[in-house]
DOZA-899385 format. One record per residue (C-alpha): residue number from 1; residue in three letters; y, z, x. Coordinates in nm, 2 decimals, padded with zeros to 4 digits. Layout:
BEGIN
{node NUM,ALA,{Y,Z,X}}
...
END
This chain:
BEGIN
{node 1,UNK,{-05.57,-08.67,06.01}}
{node 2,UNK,{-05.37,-08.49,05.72}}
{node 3,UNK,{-05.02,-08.54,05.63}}
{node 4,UNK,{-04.77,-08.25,05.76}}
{node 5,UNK,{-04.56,-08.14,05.46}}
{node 6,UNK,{-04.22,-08.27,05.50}}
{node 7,UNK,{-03.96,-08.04,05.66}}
{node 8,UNK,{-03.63,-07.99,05.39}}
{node 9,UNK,{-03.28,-07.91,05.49}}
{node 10,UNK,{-03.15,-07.65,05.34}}
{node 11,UNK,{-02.78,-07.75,05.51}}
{node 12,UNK,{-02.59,-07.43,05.64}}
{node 13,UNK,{-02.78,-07.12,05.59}}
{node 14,UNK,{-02.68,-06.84,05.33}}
{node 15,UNK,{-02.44,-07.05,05.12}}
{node 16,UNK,{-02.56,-06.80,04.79}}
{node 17,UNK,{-02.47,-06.50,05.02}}
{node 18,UNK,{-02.16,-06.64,05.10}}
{node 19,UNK,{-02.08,-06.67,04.70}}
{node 20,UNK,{-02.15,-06.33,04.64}}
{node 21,UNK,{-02.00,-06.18,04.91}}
{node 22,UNK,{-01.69,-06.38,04.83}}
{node 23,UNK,{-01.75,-06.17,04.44}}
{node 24,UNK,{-01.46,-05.90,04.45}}
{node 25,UNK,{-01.61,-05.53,04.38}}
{node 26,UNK,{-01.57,-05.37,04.07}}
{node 27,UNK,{-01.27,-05.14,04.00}}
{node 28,UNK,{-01.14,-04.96,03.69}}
{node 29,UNK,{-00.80,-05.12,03.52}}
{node 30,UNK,{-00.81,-04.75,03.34}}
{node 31,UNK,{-00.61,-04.49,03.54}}
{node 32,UNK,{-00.77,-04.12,03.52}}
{node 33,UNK,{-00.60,-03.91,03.23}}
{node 34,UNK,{-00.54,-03.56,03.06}}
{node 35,UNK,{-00.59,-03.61,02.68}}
{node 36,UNK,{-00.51,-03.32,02.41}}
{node 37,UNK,{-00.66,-03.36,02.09}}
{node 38,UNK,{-00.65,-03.08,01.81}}
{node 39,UNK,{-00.98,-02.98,01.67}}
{node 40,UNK,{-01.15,-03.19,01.42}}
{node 41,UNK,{-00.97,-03.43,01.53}}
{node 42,UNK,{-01.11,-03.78,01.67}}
{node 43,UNK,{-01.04,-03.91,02.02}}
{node 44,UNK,{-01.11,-04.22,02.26}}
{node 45,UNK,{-01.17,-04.16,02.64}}
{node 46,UNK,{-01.07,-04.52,02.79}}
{node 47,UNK,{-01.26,-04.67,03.06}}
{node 48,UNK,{-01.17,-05.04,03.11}}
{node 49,UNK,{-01.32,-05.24,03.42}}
{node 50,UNK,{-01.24,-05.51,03.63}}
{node 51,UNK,{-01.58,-05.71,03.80}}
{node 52,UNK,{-01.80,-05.47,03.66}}
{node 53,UNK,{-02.09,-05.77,03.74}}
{node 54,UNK,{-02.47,-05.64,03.72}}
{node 55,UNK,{-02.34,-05.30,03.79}}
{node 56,UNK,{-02.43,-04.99,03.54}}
{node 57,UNK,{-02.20,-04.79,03.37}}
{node 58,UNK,{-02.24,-04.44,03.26}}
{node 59,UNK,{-02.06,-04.17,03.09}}
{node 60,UNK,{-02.08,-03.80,03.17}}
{node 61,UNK,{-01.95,-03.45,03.06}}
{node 62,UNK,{-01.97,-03.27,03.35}}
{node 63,UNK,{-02.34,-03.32,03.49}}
{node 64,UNK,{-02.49,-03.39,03.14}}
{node 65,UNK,{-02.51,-03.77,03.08}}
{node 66,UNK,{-02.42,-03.93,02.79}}
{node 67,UNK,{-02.42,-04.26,02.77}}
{node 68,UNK,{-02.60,-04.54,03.05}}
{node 69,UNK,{-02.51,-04.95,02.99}}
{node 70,UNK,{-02.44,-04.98,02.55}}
{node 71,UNK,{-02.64,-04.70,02.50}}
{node 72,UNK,{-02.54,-04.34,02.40}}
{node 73,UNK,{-02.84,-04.12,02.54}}
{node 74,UNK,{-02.70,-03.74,02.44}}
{node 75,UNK,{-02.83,-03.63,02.13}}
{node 76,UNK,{-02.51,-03.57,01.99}}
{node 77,UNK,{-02.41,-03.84,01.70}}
{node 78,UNK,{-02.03,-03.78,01.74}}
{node 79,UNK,{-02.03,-03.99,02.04}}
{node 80,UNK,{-01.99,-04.36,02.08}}
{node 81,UNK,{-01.91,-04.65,02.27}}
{node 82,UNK,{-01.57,-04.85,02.17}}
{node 83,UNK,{-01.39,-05.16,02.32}}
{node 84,UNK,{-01.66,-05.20,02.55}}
{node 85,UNK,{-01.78,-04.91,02.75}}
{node 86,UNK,{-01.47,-04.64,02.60}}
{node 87,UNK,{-01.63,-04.32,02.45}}
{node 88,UNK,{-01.51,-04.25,02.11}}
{node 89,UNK,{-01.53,-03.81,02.03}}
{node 90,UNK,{-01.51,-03.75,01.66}}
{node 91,UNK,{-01.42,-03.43,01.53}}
{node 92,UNK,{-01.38,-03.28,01.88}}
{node 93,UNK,{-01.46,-02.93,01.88}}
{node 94,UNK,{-01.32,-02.65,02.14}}
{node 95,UNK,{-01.69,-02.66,02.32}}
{node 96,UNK,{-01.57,-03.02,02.37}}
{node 97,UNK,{-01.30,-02.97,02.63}}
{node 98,UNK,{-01.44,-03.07,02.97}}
{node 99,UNK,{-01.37,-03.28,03.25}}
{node 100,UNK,{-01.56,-03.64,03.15}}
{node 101,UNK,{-01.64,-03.92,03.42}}
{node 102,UNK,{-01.70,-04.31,03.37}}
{node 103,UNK,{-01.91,-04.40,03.66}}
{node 104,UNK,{-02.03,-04.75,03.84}}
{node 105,UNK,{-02.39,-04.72,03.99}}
{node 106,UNK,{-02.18,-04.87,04.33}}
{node 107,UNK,{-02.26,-04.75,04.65}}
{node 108,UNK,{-02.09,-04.54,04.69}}
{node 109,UNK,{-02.04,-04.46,04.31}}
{node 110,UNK,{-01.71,-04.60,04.13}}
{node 111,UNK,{-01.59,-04.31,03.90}}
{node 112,UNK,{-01.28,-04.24,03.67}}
{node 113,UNK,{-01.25,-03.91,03.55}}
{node 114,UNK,{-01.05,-03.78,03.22}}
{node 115,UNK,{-01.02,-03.46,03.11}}
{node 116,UNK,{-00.96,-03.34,02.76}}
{node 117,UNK,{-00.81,-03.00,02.62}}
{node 118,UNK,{-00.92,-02.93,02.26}}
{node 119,UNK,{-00.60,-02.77,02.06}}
{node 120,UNK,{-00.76,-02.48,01.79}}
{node 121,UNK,{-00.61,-02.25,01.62}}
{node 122,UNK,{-00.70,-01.86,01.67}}
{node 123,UNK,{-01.02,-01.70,01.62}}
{node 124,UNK,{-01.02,-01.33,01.64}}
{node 125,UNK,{-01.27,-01.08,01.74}}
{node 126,UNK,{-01.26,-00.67,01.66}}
{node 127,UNK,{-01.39,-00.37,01.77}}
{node 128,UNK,{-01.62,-00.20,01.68}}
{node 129,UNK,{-01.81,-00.53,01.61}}
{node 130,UNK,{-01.85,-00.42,01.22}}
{node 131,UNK,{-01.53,-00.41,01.14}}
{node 132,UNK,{-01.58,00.03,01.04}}
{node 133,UNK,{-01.45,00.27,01.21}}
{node 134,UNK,{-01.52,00.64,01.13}}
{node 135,UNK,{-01.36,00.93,01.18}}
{node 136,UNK,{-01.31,01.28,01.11}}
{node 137,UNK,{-00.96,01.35,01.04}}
{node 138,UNK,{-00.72,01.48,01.39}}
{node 139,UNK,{-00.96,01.24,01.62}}
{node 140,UNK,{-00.84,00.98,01.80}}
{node 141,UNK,{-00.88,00.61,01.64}}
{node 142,UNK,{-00.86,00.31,01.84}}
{node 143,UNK,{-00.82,-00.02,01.73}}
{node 144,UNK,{-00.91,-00.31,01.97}}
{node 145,UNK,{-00.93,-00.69,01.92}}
{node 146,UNK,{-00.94,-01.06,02.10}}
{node 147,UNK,{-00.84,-01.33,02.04}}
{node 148,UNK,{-00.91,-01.72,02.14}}
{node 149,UNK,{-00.76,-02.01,02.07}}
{node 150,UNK,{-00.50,-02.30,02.30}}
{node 151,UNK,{-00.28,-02.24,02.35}}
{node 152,UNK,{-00.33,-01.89,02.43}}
{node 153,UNK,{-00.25,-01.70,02.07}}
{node 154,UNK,{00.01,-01.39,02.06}}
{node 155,UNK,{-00.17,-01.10,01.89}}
{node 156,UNK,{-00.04,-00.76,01.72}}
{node 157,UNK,{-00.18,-00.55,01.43}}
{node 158,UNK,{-00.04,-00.47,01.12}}
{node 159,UNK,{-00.17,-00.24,00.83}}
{node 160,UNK,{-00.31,-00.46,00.55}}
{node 161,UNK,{-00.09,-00.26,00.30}}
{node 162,UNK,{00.21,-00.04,00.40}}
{node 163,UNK,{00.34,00.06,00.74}}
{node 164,UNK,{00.13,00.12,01.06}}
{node 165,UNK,{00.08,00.53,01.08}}
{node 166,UNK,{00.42,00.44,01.37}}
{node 167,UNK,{00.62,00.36,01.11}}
{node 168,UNK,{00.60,00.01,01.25}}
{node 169,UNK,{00.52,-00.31,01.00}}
{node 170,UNK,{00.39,-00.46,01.33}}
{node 171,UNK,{00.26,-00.36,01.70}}
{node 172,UNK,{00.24,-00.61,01.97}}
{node 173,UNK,{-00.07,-00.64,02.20}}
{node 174,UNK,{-00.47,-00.62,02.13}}
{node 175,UNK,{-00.51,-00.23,02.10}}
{node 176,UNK,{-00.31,00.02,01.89}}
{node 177,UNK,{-00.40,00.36,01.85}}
{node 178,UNK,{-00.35,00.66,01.62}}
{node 179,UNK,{-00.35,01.01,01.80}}
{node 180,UNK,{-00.46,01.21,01.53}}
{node 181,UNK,{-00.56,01.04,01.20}}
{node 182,UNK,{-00.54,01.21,00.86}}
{node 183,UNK,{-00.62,01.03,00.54}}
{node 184,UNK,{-00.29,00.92,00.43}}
{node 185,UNK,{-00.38,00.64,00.74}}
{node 186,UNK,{-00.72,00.56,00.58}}
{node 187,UNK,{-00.75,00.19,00.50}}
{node 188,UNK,{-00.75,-00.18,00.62}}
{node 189,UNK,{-00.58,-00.26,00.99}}
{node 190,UNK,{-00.54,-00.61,01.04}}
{node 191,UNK,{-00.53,-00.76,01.38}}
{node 192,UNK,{-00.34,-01.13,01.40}}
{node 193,UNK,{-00.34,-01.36,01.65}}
{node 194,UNK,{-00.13,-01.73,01.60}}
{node 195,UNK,{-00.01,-01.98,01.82}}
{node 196,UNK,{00.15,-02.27,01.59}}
{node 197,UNK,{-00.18,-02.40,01.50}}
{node 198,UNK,{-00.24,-02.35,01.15}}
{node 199,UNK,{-00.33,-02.07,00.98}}
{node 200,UNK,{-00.31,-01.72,01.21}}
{node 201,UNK,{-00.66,-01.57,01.30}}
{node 202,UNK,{-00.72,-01.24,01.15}}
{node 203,UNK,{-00.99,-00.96,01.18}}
{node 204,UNK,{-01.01,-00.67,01.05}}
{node 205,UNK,{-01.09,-00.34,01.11}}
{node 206,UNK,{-01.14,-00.09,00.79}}
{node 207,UNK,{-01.07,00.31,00.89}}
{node 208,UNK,{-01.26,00.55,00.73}}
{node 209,UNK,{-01.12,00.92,00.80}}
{node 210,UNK,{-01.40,01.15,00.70}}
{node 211,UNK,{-01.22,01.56,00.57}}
{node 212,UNK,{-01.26,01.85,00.38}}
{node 213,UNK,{-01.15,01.83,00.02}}
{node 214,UNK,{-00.79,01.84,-00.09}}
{node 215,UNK,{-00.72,01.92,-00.47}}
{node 216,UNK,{-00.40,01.85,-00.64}}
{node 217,UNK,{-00.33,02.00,-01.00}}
{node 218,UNK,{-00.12,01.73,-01.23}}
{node 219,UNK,{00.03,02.06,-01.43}}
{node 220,UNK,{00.00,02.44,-01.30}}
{node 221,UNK,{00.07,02.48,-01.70}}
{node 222,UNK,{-00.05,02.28,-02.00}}
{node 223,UNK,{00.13,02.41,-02.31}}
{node 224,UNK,{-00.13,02.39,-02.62}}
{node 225,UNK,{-00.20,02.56,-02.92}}
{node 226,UNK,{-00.47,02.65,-03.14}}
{node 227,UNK,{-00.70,02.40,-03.34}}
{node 228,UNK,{-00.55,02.15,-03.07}}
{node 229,UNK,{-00.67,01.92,-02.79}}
{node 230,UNK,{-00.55,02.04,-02.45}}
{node 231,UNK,{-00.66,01.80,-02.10}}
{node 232,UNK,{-00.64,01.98,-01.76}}
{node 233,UNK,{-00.64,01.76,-01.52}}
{node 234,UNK,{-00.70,01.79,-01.12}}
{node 235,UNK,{-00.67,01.50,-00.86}}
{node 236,UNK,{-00.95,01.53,-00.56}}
{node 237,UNK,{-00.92,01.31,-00.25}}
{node 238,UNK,{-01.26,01.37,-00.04}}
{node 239,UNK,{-01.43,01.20,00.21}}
{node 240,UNK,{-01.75,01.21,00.20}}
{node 241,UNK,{-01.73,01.21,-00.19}}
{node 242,UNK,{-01.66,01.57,-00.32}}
{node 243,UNK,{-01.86,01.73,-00.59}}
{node 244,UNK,{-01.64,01.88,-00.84}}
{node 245,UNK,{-01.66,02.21,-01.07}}
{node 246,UNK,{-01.49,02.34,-01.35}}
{node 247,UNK,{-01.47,02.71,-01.37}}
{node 248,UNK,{-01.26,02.96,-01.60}}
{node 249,UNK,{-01.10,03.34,-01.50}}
{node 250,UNK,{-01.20,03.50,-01.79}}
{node 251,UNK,{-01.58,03.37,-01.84}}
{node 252,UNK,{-01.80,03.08,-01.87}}
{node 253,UNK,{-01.75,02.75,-01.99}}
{node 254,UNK,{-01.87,02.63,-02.33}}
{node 255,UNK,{-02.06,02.30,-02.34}}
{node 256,UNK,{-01.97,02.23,-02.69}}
{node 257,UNK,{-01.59,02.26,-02.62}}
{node 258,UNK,{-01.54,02.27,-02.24}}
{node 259,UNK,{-01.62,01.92,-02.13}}
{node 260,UNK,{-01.56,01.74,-01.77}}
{node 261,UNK,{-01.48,01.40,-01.78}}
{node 262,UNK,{-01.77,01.16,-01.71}}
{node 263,UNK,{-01.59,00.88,-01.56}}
{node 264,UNK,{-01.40,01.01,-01.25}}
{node 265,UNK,{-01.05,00.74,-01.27}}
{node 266,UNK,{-01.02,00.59,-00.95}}
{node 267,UNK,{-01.27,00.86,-00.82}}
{node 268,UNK,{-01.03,01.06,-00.77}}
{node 269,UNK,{-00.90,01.21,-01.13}}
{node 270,UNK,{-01.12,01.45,-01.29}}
{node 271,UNK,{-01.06,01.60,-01.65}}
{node 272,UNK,{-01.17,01.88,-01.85}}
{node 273,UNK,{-01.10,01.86,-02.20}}
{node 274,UNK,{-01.07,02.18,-02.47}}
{node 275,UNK,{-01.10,02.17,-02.83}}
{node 276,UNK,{-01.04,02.25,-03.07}}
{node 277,UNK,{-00.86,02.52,-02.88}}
{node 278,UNK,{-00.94,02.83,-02.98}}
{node 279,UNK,{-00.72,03.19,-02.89}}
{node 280,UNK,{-01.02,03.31,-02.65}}
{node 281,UNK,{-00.93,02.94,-02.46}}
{node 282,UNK,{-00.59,03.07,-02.30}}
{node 283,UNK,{-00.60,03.18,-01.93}}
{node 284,UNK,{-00.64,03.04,-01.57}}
{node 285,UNK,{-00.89,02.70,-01.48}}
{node 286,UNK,{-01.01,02.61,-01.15}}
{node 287,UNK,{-01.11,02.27,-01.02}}
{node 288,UNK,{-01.35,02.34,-00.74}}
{node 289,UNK,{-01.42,02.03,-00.50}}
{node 290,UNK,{-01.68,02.06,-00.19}}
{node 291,UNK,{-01.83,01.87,00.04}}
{node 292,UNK,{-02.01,01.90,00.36}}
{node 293,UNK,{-01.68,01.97,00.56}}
{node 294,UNK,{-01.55,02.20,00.32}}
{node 295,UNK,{-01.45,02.36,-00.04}}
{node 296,UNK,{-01.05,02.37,-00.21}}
{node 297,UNK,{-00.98,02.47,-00.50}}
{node 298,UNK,{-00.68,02.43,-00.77}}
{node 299,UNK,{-00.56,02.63,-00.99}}
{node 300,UNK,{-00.39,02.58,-01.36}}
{node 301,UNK,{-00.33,02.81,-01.64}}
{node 302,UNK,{-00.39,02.70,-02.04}}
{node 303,UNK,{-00.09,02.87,-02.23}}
{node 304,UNK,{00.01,02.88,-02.61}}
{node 305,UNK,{00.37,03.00,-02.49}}
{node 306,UNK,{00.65,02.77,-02.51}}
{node 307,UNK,{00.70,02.47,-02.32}}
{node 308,UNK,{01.03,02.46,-02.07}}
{node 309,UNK,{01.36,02.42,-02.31}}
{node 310,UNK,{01.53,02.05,-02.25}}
{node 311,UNK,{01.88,02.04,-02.29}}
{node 312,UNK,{02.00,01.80,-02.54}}
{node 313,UNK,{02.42,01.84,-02.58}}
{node 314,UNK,{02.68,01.62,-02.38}}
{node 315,UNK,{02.76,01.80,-02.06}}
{node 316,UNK,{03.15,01.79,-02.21}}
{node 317,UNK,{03.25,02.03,-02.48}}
{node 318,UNK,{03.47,01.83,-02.75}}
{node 319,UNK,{03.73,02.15,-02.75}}
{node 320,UNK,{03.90,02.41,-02.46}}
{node 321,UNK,{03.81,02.71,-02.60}}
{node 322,UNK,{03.42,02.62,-02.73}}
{node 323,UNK,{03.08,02.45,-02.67}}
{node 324,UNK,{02.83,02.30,-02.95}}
{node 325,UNK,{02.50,02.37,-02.78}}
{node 326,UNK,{02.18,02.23,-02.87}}
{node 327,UNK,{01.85,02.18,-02.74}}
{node 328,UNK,{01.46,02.11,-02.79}}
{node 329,UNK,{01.12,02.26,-02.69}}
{node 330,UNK,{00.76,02.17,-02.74}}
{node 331,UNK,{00.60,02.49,-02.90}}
{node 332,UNK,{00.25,02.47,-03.07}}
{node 333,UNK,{00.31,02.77,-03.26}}
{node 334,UNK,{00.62,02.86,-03.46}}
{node 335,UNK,{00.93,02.97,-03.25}}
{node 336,UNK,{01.04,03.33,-03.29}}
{node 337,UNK,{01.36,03.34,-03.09}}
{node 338,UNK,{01.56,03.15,-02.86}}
{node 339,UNK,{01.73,03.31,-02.54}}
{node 340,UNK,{02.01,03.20,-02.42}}
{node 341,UNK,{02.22,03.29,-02.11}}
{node 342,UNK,{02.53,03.14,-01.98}}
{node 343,UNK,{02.84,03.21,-01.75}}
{node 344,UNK,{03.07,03.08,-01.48}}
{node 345,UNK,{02.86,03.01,-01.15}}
{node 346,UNK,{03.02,02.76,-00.96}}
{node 347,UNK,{03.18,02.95,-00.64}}
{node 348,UNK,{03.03,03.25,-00.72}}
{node 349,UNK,{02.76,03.47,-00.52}}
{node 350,UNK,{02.46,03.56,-00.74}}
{node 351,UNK,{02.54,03.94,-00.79}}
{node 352,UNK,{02.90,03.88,-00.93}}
{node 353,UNK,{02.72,03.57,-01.13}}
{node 354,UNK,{02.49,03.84,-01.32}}
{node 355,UNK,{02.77,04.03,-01.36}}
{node 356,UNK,{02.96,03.75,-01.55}}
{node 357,UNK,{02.69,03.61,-01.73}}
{node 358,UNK,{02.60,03.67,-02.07}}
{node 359,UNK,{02.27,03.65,-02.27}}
{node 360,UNK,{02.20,03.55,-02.64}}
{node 361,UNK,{01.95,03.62,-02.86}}
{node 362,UNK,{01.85,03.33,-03.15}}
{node 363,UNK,{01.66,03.31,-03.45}}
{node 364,UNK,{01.50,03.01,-03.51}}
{node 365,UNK,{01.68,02.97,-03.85}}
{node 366,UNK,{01.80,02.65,-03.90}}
{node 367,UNK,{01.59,02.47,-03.61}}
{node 368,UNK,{01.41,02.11,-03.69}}
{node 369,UNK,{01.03,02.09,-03.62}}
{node 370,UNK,{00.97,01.76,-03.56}}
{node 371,UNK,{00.61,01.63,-03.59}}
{node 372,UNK,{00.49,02.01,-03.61}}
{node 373,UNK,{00.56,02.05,-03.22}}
{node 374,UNK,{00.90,01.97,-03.10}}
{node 375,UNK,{01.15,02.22,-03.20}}
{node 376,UNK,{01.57,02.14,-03.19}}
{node 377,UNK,{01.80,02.38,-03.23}}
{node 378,UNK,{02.23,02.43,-03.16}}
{node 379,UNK,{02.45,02.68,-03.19}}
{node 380,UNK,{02.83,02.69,-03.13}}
{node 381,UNK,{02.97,02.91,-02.78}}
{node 382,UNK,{03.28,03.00,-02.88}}
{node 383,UNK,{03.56,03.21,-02.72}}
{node 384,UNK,{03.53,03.01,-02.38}}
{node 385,UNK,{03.79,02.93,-02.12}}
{node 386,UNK,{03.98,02.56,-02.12}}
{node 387,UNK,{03.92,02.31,-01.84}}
{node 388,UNK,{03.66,02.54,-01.70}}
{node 389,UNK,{03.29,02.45,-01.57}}
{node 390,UNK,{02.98,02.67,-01.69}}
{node 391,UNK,{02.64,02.73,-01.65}}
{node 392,UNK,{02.32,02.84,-01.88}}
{node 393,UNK,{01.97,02.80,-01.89}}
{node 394,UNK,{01.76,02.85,-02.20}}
{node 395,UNK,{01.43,03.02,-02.30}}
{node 396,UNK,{01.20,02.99,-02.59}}
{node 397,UNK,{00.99,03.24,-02.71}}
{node 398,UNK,{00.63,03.25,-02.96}}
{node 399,UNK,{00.34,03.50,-03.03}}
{node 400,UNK,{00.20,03.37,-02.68}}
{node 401,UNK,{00.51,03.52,-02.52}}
{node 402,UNK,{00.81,03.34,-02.35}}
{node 403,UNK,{00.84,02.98,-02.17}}
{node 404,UNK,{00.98,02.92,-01.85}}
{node 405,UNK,{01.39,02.94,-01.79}}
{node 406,UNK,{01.51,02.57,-01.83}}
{node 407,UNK,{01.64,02.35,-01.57}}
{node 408,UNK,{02.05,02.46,-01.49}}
{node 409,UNK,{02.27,02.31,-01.71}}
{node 410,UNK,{02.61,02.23,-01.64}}
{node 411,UNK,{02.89,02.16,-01.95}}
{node 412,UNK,{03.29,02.20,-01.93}}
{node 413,UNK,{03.58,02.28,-02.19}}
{node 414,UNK,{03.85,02.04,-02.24}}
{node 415,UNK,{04.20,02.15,-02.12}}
{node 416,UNK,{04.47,02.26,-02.35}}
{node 417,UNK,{04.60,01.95,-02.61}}
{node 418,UNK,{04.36,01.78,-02.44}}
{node 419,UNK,{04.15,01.50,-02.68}}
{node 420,UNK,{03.82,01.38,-02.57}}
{node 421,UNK,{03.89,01.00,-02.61}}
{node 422,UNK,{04.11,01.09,-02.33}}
{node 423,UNK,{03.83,01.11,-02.07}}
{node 424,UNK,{03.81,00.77,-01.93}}
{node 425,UNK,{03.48,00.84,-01.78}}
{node 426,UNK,{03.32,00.98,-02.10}}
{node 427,UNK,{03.40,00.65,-02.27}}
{node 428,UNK,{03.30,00.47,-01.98}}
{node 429,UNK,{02.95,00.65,-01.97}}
{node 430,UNK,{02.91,00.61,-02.33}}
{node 431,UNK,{02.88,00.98,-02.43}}
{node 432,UNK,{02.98,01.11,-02.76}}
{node 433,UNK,{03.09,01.46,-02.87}}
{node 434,UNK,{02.76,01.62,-03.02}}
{node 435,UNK,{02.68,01.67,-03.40}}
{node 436,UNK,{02.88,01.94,-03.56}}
{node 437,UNK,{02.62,02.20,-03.69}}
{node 438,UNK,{02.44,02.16,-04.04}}
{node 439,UNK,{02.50,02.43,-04.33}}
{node 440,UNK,{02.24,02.65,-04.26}}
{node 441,UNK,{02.31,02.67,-03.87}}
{node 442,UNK,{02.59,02.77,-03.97}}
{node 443,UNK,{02.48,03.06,-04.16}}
{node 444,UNK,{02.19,03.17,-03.94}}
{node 445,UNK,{02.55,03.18,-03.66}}
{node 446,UNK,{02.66,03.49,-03.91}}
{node 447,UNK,{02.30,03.68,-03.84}}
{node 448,UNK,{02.41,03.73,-03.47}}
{node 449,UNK,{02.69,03.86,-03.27}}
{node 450,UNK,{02.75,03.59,-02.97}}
{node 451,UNK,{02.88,03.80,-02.66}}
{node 452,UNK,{03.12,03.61,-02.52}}
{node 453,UNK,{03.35,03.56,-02.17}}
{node 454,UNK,{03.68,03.69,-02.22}}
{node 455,UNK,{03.95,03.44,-02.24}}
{node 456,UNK,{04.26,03.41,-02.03}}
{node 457,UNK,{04.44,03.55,-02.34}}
{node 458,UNK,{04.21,03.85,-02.34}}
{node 459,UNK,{04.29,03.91,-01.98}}
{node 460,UNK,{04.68,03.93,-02.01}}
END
């Protein structure tokens, strides 16, 4: 008969159970956060437990897991565990702000949640995406621009050189428009966006304002003279680019002496050069600029008359009853008189001013050429009234014919026993009574009668 096997007492049932049962559950000593962290910037999500026994712990951003026990399972290498199961973000980036969970596998789960705000400075987006807008000139022009960033960035736009087409430096907001553009508004508009965060964010938007030409002269006359060098110069702003002509009044251009400039400066300055000049040369150029919206034209003439007389003398006369008058005049060929007119015009209506004023003819006797161009020349005005303010303009004349009148010239007499040195204000402005006149001035004086304003003696 076999054995039975013997029976064991396990004494009072479920004493493990018991134990484990007594095993308090698992809870987190962390307390759910908001973190901040500015971008590039590292940053440690905390998640310290209490009991965490067999249980799994696991990271997640949102849905996505990242990490499950010590091991990080998302692909991404900037994660990591620290201090036991904390998750370590380096150089956090603005697609890193989430809401991220440290989770027990529990039953029901055990979960503390953090969420982190990435700080980044603006980044700015235009339209039209390219960054070119184009426009014929008088349409509309709309600028438009976003911006991101946290916080949320202030934005405005600016002209990258000059004032906004407003006359503002800056307009607030993320549109600005211009109602009718011309091409004085052409150029680089900047939107900005900042929010404390380092640098502002920029983008920019480069207007292009599409017109017919427009063709500025830099002289209507250029003064030359024969066997010389003369440079007529127009300025052409154009867009699209403008083809640009030379043509001449009185007949075709010669190659040999007639040439345009091949290098346009700036793209805008175009030059046609003469020489050596030659008598036939002398008349009216045109610059002719066209492009597909349209043609202009400017105008200049090539004259061997005179340029406009410059006044040289002190506006103050050194004596009451006279004037030492003297000035210069660019002239290619050789002076062969000198006009000058003069009179009282201050308070005076133009008909009785041409009644009062007097003219004077002057032969270039005793006028310095200087460097073969620049002629000077004085001559004394005599028989003129004390403390009294005149007028006078000057002319020039040479085989071409006469210049231009020169620029209104004012001068006054001194008053009776009046000195000069007594004018504060002339020795304050430094000026000096002007050089008497040489020997043979005063000669070619004697060739001419100088018709004069009567005096207050010659009126009593």
């Amino acid at each position: 008969m076999e054995e039975e096997p013997p029976l064991f007492c396990l004494g009072p049932a479920s004493a493990d159970a018991q134990t484990d049962s007594e095993v308090p559950p698992p809870s987190f000593i962390t307390s759910p956060r908001s973190f901040e962290a500015r971008e590039w910037k590292d940053v440690v999500l905390p998640c310290e437990i209490k009991n965490r026994g067999p249980y799994i712990v696991v990271w997640k951003k949102g849905r996505r897991v990242i990490s499950a026990r010590e091991s990080i399972v998302a692909r991404d290498t900037r994660y990591s565990l620290v201090d036991g199961y904390s998750l370590r973000i380096a150089s956090v980036r603005p697609s890193d702000q989430s809401s991220y969970t440290c989770s027990l596998d529990t039953e029901p789960l055990t979960e503390l949640t953090h969420r982190l705000d990435v700080l980044y400075g603006p980044v700015v987006t235009t339209a039209p995406s390219n960054g070119v807008l184009v426009l014929e000139r008088g349409k509309e022009a709309q600028f438009e621009c976003s911006a991101t960033g946290n916080p949320t960035p202030t934005v405005f736009w600016r002209k990258q050189v000059g004032l906004l087409p407003s006359g503002e430096a800056q307009h607030a907001g993320s549109s600005y428009t211009i109602s009718e553009v011309t091409r004085q508004m052409a150029g680089v508009y900047e939107c900005v966006a900042q929010n404390g965060l380092g640098k502002p964010g920029v983008g920019t938007v480069s207007l292009q304002v599409q017109y017919p030409p427009e063709v500025e002269v830099e002289h209507s006359v250029v003064h030359s003279g024969q066997g010389y060098k003369a440079q007529l110069v127009c300025f052409v702003f154009a867009d699209p680019q403008a083809e640009v002509r030379w043509l001449r009044d009185e007949g075709a251009l010669q190659p040999s002496r007639h040439v345009p400039s091949e290098e346009v400066l700036g793209g805008t300055r175009h030059v046609l050069t003469i020489g050596p000049v030659q008598m036939a040369d002398f008349g009216t150029y045109s610059c002719q600029a066209s492009n597909p919206l349209g043609t202009a034209t400017g105008r200049m003439a090539l004259s061997g008359a005179p340029g406009r007389a410059h006044i040289t003398s002190s506006p103050i006369g050194a004596a009451p009853d006279s004037y030492q008058l003297s000035w210069e005049v660019r002239s290619y060929s050789p002076v062969l008189e000198y006009k000058v007119a003069y009179g009282l015009g201050k308070n005076l209506t133009r008909e009785d001013r041409s009644a009062s004023w007097r003219e004077v003819l002057v032969p270039p006797t005793g006028s310095e050429v200087v460097g073969d161009t620049l002629h000077r020349q004085q001559i004394p005005l005599t028989k003129l009234r004390p403390a009294t303010t005149y007028e006078l303009h000057v002319q020039a004349r040479n085989r071409h014919g006469w210049s231009a009148v020169s620029d209104l010239f004012h001068f006054s007499t001194l008053a009776r026993g009046e000195a000069l040195e007594s004018r504060s204000f002339s020795r304050a402005a430094g000026l000096k009574a002007p050089p008497g006149l040489s020997l043979l001035a005063a000669s070619a004086a004697l060739l001419f009668v100088i018709v004069a304003l009567p005096t207050d003696e010659d009126n009593t």
